[in-house]
N, C-alpha and C positions, 0 to 999 in steps of 0.2 A: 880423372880430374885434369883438365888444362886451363890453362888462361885465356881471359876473354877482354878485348875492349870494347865499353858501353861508355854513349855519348847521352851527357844532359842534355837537359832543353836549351842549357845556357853555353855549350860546343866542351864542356871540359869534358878530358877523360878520365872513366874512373875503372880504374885497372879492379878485377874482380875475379874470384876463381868459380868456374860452371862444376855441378853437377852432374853428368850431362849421362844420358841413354847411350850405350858402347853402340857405336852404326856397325851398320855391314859394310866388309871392304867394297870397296869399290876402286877405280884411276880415272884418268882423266878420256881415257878411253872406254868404253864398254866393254864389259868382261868376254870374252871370246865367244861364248854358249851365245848370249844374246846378242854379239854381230851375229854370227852367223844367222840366229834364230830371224835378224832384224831385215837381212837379205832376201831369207827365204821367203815371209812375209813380206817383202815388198813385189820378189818375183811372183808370186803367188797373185797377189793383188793387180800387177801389171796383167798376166794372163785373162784376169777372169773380168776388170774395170769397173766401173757403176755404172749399173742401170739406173738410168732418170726418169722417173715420172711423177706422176701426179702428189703434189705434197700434201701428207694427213690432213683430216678437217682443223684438229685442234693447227695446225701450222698459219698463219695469217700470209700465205702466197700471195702477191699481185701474179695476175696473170704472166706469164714466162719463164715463174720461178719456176722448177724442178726439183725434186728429192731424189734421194737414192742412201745407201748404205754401202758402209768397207769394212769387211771382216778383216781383225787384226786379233792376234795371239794376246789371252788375258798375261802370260807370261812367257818372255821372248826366249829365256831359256829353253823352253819348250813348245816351239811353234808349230806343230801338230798336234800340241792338245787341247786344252780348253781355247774355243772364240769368240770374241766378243763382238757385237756389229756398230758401228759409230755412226750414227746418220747425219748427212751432207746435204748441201743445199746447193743450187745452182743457178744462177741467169748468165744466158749466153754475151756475150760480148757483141753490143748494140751495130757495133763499125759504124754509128753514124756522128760525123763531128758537129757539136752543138753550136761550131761557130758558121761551119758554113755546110749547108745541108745538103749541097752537090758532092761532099768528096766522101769518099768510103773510109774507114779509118784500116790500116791492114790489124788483125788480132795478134796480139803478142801471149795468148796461151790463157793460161789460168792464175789469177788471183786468189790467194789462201788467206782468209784472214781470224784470227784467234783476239777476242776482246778483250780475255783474262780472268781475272780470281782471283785465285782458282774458283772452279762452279761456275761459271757466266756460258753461255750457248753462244755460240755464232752463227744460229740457223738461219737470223733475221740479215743479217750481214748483206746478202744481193739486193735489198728493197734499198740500197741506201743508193744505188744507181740513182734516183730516181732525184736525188738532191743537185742544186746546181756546182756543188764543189766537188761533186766526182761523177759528171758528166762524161767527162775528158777521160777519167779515167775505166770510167763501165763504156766505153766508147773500143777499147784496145783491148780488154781483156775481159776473159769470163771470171765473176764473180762468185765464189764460192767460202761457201760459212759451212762451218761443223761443229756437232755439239761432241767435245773432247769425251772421252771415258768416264763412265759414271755421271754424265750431265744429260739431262733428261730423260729421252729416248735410248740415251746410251749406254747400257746395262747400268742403270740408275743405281747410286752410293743413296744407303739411310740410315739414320742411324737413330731415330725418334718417330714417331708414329706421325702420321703429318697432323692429323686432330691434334693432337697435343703443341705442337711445335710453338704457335704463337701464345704466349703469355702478356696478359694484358688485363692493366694496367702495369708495367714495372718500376721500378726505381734506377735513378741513375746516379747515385752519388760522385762526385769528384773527389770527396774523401772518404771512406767507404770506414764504416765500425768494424771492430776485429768479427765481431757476431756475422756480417753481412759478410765479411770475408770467408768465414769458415760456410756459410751456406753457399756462396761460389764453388769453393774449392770440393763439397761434395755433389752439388749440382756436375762440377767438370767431371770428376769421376764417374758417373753416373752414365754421362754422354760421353765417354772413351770409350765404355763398356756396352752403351747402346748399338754404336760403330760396329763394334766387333762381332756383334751376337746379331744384328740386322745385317751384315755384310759378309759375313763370313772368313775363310780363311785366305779367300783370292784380296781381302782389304790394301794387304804390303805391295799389291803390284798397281794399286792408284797414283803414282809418284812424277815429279814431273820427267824427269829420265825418259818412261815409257811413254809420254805424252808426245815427246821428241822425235821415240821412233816411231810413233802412231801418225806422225808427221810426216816421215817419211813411206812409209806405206800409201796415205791419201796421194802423195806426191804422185807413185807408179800405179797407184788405181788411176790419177785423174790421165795417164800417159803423158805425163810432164817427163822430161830426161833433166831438168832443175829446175826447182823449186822456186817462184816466184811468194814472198809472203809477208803480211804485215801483221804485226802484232802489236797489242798496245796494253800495260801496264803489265799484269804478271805473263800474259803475253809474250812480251820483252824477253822474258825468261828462256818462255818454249824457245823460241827466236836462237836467242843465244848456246842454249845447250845444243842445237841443230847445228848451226854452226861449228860449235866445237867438235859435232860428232860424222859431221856430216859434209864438211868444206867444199866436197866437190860437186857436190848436190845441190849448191844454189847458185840461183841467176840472180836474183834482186834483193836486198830483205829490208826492211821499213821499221822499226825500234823506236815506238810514239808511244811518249812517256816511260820510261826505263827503268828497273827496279833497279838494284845496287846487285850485281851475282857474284861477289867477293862470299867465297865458302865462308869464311869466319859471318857473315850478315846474314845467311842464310838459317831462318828465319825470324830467328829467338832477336837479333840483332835491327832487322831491319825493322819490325814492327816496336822497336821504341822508336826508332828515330822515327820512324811514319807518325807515333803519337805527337815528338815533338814537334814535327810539319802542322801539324792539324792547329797547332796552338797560335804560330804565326797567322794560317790563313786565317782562321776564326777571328783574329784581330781584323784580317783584311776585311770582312763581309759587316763587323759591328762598326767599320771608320764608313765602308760603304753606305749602313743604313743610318748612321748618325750624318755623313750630308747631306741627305735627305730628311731628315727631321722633318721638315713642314709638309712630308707624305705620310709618314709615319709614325711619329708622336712617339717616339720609342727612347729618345736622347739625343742632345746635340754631340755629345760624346761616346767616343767607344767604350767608356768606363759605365757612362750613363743610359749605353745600350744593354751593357750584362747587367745590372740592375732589372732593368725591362724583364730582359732575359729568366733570371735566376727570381723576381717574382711570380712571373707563370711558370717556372719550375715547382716553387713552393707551393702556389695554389692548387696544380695538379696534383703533388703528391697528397692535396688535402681531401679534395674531389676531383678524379679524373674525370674528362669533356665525357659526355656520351658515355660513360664508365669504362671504357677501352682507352683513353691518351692520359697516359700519365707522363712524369717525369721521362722515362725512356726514353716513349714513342716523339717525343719533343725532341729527347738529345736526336736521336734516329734521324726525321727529319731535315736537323739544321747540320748532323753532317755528312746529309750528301749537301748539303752549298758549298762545302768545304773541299768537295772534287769539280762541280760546274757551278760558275759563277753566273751563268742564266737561270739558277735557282734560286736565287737569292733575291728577285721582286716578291716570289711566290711566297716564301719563308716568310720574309719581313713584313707582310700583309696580312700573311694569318694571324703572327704573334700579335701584331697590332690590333687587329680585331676581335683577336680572343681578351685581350687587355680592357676593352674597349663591350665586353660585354658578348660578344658574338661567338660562338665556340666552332660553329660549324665548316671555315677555312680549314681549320688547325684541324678538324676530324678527317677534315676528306683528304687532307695531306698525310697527315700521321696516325690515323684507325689502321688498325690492322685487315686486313683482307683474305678475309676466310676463302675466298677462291684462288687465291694463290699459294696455301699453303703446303703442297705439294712440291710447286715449284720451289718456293722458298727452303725448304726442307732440305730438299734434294740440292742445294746450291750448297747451301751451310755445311752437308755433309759432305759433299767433294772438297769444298774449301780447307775442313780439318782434316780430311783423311790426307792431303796432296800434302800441305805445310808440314804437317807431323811426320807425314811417310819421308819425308825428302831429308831430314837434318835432324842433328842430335838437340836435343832442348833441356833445357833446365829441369831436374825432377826436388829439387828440394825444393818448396814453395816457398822455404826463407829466401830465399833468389828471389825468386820474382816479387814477394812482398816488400824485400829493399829494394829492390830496382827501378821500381812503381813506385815506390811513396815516395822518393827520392825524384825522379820525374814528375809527380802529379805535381810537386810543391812550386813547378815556374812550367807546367804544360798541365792545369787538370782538364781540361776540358774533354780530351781522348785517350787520357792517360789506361783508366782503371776499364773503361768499356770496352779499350782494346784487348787489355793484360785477360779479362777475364774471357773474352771471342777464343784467346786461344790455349786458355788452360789448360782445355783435354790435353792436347798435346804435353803435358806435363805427364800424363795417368797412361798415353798413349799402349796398346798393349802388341801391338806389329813392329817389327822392325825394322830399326834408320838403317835411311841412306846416308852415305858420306856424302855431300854435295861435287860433283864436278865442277873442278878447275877449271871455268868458264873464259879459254885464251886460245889466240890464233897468231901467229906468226905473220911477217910480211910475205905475201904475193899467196897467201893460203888459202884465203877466198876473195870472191868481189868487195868492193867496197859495199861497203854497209852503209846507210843512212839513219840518224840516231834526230829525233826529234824532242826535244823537252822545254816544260817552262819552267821558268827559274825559282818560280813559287807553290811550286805542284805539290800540296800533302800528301798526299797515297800513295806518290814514287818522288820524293825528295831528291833534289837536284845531285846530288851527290853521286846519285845511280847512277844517273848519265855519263858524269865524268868518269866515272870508275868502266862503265860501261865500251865507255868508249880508247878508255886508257886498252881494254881488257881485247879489245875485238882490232887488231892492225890495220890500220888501212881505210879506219871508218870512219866517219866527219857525223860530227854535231851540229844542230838548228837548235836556236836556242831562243825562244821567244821570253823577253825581257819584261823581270815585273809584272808577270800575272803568273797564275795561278790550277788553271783549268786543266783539266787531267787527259790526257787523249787529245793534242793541237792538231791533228792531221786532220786535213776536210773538214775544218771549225770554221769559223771567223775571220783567223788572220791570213788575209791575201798572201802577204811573204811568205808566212809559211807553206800555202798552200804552190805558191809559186815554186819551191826548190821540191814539194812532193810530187807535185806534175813534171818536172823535169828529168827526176831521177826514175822515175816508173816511166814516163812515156818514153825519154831519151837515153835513159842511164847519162842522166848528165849530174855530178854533185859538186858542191864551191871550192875553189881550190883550196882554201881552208875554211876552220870553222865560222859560221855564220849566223848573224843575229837578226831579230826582228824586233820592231816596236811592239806593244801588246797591244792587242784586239781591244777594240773599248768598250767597257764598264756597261754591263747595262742601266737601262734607262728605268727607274721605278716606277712601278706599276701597283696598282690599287686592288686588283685581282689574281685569281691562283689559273685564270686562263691559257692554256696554251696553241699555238700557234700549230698546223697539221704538221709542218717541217721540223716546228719543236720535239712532237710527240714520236716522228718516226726517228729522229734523234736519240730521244729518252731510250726508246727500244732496244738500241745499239750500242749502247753503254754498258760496258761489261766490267762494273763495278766489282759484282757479286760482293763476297763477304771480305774481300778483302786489299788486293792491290786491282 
């Protein structure tokens, strides 16, 4: 039993006591078996490098991209036994400057970038060269994605049969009946236990810990001697635990959108305040589609948009579109607006048309996709096995049902579909890690560069500050008044101005630094998008969670 602070939607605290799963020791160092083990594997990996070639059919390569694979120890305790292969992605570094086509750029080495989660791939990561906000920067360096452990190709986590995995039409309640609760809670048990029996006994070394050293390993396969890398949302995370573990190992790191890695927030913690994030922006996207009214007919108000809202809620749950979009796949839907707010013309035009008589927007948004269920699967499963492996979490479900209805009552909109995304971890049957002490002393590594907006749900600004309190020497961007999850290479020039600076020049602001918000998009009539939009969408490493 220890004590815990959990934060309403409304900033009070409410002091409470956890139940919580006994972790395995752990410090703020890696226990000695696994340096050593983490060494060995990365000498090992430096000797033997990656071979690049041709990327799989399923991989969507533009021409130059490359693949390859890095054998890294399923457990670093033991790094001559079991291996697991992580596969990599590559495009070489262009040298040519996009501004003046006479000069060569010189290569500054290798780009590592991780989009997050847990479960999201960074295969796709090198195609983003091709966008004009990191021109400049696939100009200096080689670009390289990898899909972390357990995520796709990479000794794939399951824990459900992928046929099975989509259910549809579902419900989404924002107050959920005690009935609908107890079939959660053995739905969660079910899926702990599917984890364990589809994964087996190697499940406990999914964790983000090993992702850190799986980090450094690619480092000495790509024959980097530091580590150049940017991560964005749980990301952040890997980021920071490298850091901590690794100070001498990096040359640049890039922290766009930042989770909170205070051990006490890790994860039972952060994922309320993430619900309570989601309730602000979701006001941001109904004040957005109520000024527009005379596009959308949905309300001049943000009250008079949930209305909208919460009517084709009710009507789905009475007949779902096409018999697959029910209440759910709607909540699903509207909150990813609530991470990119260039989703939000899309959103508000289907709702509108489905209101309006028309079902077939809102299907091709929110129907489920029988051809992706594999993937999908396999995301969900690294998702819980990573959050649950990593931290001790509430087992008494009295906790999380006051914790949650106590939340839901001024945040329902992602209160209860959050709580229930991470139940398993309640039933979990592997055991916790204590979270590492995610801190760095002064002159103990480079400066860090920490990117956030001040409105971001999926990693609440809080993270950043903490983030930043946490890491010495590190400077914060802070784009003002929006919302959008991952600022780096978006929209906002300023921001993008101090991300080019600090990668091409290691140059950062002598103190911390702000930007206007990227503006608002412009409403649109259609679920159209744009080829820069869609190779965008790709590279958003939502997955299930931060």
């Amino acid at each position: 039993m220890r004590a815990a602070v959990l934060y309403s939607a409304a900033g009070s605290l409410l002091l409470t006591t956890l139940a919580a799963t006994p972790a395995a020791p752990s410090s703020n160092a890696p226990a000695a078996a696994e340096a050593r083990g983490t060494a060995v594997a990365a000498a090992r990996a430096h000797a033997d490098g990656i071979t690049f070639g041709a990327c799989p059919a399923v991989q969507e390569a533009p021409a130059g991209m490359r693949c390859g694979t890095v054998r890294v120890p399923l457990d670093y305790a033991h790094p001559y036994g079991k291996q697991i292969e992580l596969t990599v992605s590559r495009m070489r570094a262009t040298q040519k400057d996009p501004r003046n086509s006479k000069r060569k750029v010189p290569r500054q080495g290798a780009l590592v970038y991780n989009p997050g989660g847990p479960g999201a791939s960074g295969m796709n990561f090198p195609m983003i060269g091709v966008l004009p906000e990191w021109k400049r920067i696939a100009a200096a360096y080689d670009l390289v994605g990898y899909a972390p452990r357990g995520v796709d190709r990479s000794a794939p986590l399951s824990c459900v049969d992928p046929k099975h995995f989509f259910k549809a039409p579902t419900q989404a309640p924002a107050h959920p009946t005690e009935a609908y609760k107890r079939q959660r809670v053995t739905e969660a048990k079910a899926y702990a236990r599917g984890c364990a029996a589809r994964s087996g006994s190697g499940l406990r070394f999914y964790n983000s810990v090993n992702n850190a050293r799986d980090l450094d390993v690619l480092r000495a396969a790509l024959w980097e001697s530091r580590l150049t890398f940017v991560g964005a949302s749980y990301g952040t995370y890997i980021g920071a635990l490298y850091a901590t573990l690794f100070p001498s190992h990096l040359r640049r790191m890039v922290l766009d959108s930042a989770v909170n890695p205070d051990p006490a927030q890790v994860w039972y913690r952060d994922n309320l305040d993430q619900s309570a994030a989601f309730e602000d922006r979701w006001t941001d996207f109904r004040e957005w589609i109520a000024r527009h009214d005379d596009v959308y007919g949905l309300g001049a108000t943000a009250a008079g948009v949930q209305r909208s809202y919460d009517t084709a809620s009710a009507r789905l749950a009475t007949k779902a579109a096409a018999g697959t979009v029910g209440p759910g796949q709607l909540h699903n839907a509207f909150l990813t607006a609530g991470y990119y707010d260039d989703f939000w013309p899309s959103r508000a035009a289907a709702l509108s048309a489905y209101l309006k008589g028309d079902p077939k927007p809102l299907v091709r948004l929110a129907g489920p996709s029988p051809e992706t269920a594999t993937e999908s699967e396999n995301g969900s499963a690294v998702y819980t096995a990573v959050e649950c492996n990593d931290a001790s979490w509430p087992t008494d479900w009295a906790v999380w049902d006051r914790d949650n209805t106590r939340l839901a009552r001024v945040a329902p909109f992602e209160t209860w579909d959050n709580a229930f995304a991470n139940l398993p971890c309640a039933y979990w049957p592997a055991p916790r890690q204590r979270p590492v002490d995610v801190r760095t002393g002064p002159g103990e590594l480079p400066p860090v560069l920490i990117l956030a907006a001040e409105r971001d749900a999926a990693t609440p600004y809080a993270g950043a500050l903490e983030m930043n309190r946490r890491l010495a020497g590190s400077v914060l961007v802070t784009e003002r008044d929006a919302g959008t999850h991952g600022i780096g290479g978006g929209p906002n020039t300023c921001v993008n101005a101090h991300l080019d600076a600090y990668l091409l020049e290691g140059r950062l602001p002598a103190r911390h630094a702000s930007c206007a918000p990227h503006p608002q998009p412009q409403p649109a009539t259609t679920a159209d998008r744009t080829t820069q939009q869609t190779i965008r969408d790709s590279l958003k490493g939502k997955g299930e969670g931060a």
